[in-house]
Structure formats: structure tokens, C-alpha cells
N, C-alpha and C positions, 0 to 999 in steps of 0.2 A: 504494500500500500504506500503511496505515494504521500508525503506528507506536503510539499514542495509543491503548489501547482506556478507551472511558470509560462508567460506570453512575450512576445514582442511585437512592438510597433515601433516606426519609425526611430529607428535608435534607440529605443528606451524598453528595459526585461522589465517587466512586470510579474513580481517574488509574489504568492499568494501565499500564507499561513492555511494548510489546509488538513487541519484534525477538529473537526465538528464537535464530535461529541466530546472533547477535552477541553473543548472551547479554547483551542488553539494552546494550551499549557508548552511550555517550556520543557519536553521532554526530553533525554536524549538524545533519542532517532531523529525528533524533529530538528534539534539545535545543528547535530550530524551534516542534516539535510542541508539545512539553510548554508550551513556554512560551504559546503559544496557548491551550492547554486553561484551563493557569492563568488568565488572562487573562478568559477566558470564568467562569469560576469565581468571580473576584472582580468581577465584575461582576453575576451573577446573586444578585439578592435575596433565592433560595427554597433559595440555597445557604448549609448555616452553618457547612462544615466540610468540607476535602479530605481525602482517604486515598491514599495515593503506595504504590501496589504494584506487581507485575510478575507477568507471567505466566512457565513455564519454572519452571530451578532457581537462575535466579541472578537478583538484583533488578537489579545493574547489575555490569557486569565492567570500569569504569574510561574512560577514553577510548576512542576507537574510533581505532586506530591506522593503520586505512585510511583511516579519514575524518574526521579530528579536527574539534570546533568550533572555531573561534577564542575564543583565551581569554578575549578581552572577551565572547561570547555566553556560556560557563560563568559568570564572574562575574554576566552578567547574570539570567542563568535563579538562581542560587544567592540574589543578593540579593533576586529576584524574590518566592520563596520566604519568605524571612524577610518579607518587608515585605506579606505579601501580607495583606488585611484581616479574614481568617478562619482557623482552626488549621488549621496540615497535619499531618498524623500517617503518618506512616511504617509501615507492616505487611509485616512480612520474612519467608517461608519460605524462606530460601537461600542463596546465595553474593554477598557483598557485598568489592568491591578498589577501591583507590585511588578515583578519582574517585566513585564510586558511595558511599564515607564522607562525601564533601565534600557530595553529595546528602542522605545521611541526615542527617547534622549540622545543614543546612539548615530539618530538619523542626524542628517545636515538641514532639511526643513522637514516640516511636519503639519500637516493641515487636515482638519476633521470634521464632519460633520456634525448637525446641533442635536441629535440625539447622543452622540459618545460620550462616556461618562470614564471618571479615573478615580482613581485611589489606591493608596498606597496600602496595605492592607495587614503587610507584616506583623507589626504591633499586635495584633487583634489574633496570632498567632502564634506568637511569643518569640517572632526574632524581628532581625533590624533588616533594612534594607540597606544589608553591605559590600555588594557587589556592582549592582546597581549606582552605586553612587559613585563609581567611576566615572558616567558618563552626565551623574544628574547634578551634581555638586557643582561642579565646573559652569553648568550651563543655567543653571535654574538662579530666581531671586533665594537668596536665602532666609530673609524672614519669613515668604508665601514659604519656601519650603518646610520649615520647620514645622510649622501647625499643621502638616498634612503628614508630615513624615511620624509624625507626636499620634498624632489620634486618627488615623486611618479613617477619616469622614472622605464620602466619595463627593467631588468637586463636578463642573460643569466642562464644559468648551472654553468661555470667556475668563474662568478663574484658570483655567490650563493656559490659555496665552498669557496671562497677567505673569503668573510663575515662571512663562519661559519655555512650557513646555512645548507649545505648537507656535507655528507662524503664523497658521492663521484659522480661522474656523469660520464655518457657511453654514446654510444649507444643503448647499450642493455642494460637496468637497471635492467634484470635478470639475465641477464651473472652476474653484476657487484655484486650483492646481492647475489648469490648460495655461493660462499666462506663464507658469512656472516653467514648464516643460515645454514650453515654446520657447522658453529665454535658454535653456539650456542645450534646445537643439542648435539655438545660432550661436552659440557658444566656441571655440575650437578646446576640443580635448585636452592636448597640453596646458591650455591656462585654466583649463577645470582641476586638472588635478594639481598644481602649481598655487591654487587661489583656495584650493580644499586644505592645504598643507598649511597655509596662514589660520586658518579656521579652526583649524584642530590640536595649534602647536600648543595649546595651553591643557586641551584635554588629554595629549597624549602624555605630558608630563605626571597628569596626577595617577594613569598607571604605571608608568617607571616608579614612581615614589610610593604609593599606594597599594597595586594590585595583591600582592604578597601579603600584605596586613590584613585587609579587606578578606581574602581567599580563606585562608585561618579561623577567622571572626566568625565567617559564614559559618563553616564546616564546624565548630564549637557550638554555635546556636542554635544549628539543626540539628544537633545530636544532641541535647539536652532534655532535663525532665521538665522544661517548660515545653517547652517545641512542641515536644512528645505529646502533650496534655493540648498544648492548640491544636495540631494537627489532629488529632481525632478529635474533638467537638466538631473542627470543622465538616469534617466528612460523614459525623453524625448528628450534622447540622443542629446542635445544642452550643449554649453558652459555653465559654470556657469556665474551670472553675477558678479563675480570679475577677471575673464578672463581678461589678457588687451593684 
């Protein structure tokens, strides 16, 4: 089964997140995938620009907590992302949690429509978003971030561009995107990748400094007897017991 649906048009792959019933979770096979397609991506010459979408209503619902990646492959798909030699652009009709932020964050623009909702969800589970914040720290305001990253309350479209997260949000988020992807076709390649390297010289420092600490952190919290106790409430859709 293919988790990976992928299109082309006129220069530009179109990456679909495609496991429905996991509602796009972070698993694995899928992170595997992804990072393959990318891969393939920047390597093809007739490629001048990715578009990271999902099929379903939700782009990505966080880790996949039946089958997690190891947090070295998240980081690696994540930095992947950033480093990658042509723009990713992110196109959202939907529900965006925890890990699925660190993805979007990841992207170079990101534009969503006014149904998509986010939140950071972690807390409510008993770990941190610490992998994640390689790419959300760097890019996000950090006072909006704190109150979201604090209390896992799910936010709007208009509260995700105020923080930084999107570039822009519509109704139609391909109305909103066509100027984009127009500006990037008359673009020439080399100054894409050349102009993406100015863009991300400050993101990619905070994983040289960062990633290793962050990597650790994770891997301690998920393995804990808090985790442990979120992680099942949530998949037996009960309170946790530190609920009060």
C-alpha cells in the first residue's frame, strides 16, 4: 500500500499524505515514504517546486502512536525538508496536531484553508513537542507560541498566520496558492535554491546545535510512566489521570 500519492504538473510534484484511516499519522513507513518521494524530487531537474498535501480531512494527526518513527528518522525527514534544493509549500484543507506542525513548519510557505484547525496536542499526553521545535522555534512568534505549546487548545487559520505558522489562509487555498506557484515557475532554479539557503540559514543552525538534545528528550518522554498513562487515555478516548 502506497502511503505516498504523488502528481505532476507543470514543474511542480504534488506529495499527497495518503493513510486515511490514521489520519495521515506520522508512521514509519509513511515518514520512509515521504522521505523517498523527496528524495526523488530533488533530484529531478524538471522539478522546480514540491507541494506537501494530504488527502482525507486531516493533513497529518501527529505521530503514529502504534507505530512511531524513531526520532532520528522525524528529524531527518524534517531537516530533509528544509535543506531540500527547491520550495516546499505546504497546502492544508484540514486538521493539523502536534507532529504534523513540526511538518508544516518545515515547509518554506504554507497556506490553508478556513476550515483547518491546529494544535499542539502533546501536553495533553504527557510529553513536549521536542523534535518539532527544530523547525517551529526558529520560525514561529514566540509569545503566540508558548500559550499553544502550554495548553494544547486547538487554534484557527488567522491565529496560525499571526504565530507564523502559515503564509496565508483563504477559503480556497488554491485560489490562495496559484499566485505562488506561478511566481515560482518564472523563477530560475538556481536562484530558488540559492534564495532557499538564505531562508533557512538560521533554521538549519538550530539542528546542528539542537537536534541531539531534542532527539534524547523525545525518546525519555515517550518512554515514561506519564506518556504511558496519556497514551492510553488517549486511544481509550478517556481523561488522562492528571485531568483535574
Amino acid at each position: 500500500m502506497t502511503l505516498i500519492g504523488q502528481t505532476r504538473a507543470r514543474a511542480v510534484a504534488t506529495l499527497s499524505l495518503d493513510s486515511v484511516p490514521t489520519r495521515n499519522a506520522l508512521s514509519a513507513a509513511l515518514v520512509g515514504e515521504l522521505a523517498e518521494a523527496l528524495t526523488d524530487c530533488a533530484k529531478d531537474p524538471d522539478v522546480r517546486a514540491v507541494v506537501l498535501t494530504h488527502t482525507g480531512t486531516t493533513f497529518c494527526a501527529g505521530a503514529d502512536l502504534r507505530d512511531p518513527p524513531h526520532p532520528d528518522a522525524l528529524v531527518q525527514l524534517l531537516r530533509q525538508i528544509v535543506e531540500l534544493p527547491k520550495p516546499v509549500v505546504a497546502r492544508i484543507s484540514g486538521h493539523v496536531r502536534a507532529g504534523g506542525l513540526g511538518l508544516l513548519a518545515a515547509c518554506d510557505i504554507a497556506a490553508a484553508s478556513a476550515e483547518s484547525t491546529f494544535a499542539f496536542t502533546e501536553v495533553r499526553i504527557g510529553v513536549a513537542p521536542a523534535v518539532i521545535s527544530l523547525t517551529l522555534l526558529p520560525r514561529a512568534d514566540p509569545r503566540v507560541l508558548a500559550r499553544y505549546y502550554l495548553t494544547g487548545e486547538r487554534f484557527g487559520p488567522p491565529e496560525a498566520v499571526r504565530l507564523g505558522l502559515l503564509t496565508a489562509a483563504a477559503d480556497d487555498v488554491d485560489t490562495a496558492l496559484q499566485p505562488v506557484l506561478d511566481g515560482l515557475r518564472r523563477a530560475a532554479p538556481g536562484a530558488l535554491a540559492e534564495t532557499k539557503q538564505l531562508l533557512t540559514a538560521r533554521v538549519l543552525e538550530t539542528f546542528d546545535r539542537d537536534a541531539a538534545t531534542l532527539t534524547a528528550l523525545s525518546a525519555r518522554l515517550f518512554s515514561s510512566e506519564q506518556a504511558r498513562e496519556g497514551m492510553t487515555a488517549f486511544l481509550e478516548r478517556r481523561d488522562a489521570a492528571w485531568v483535574v
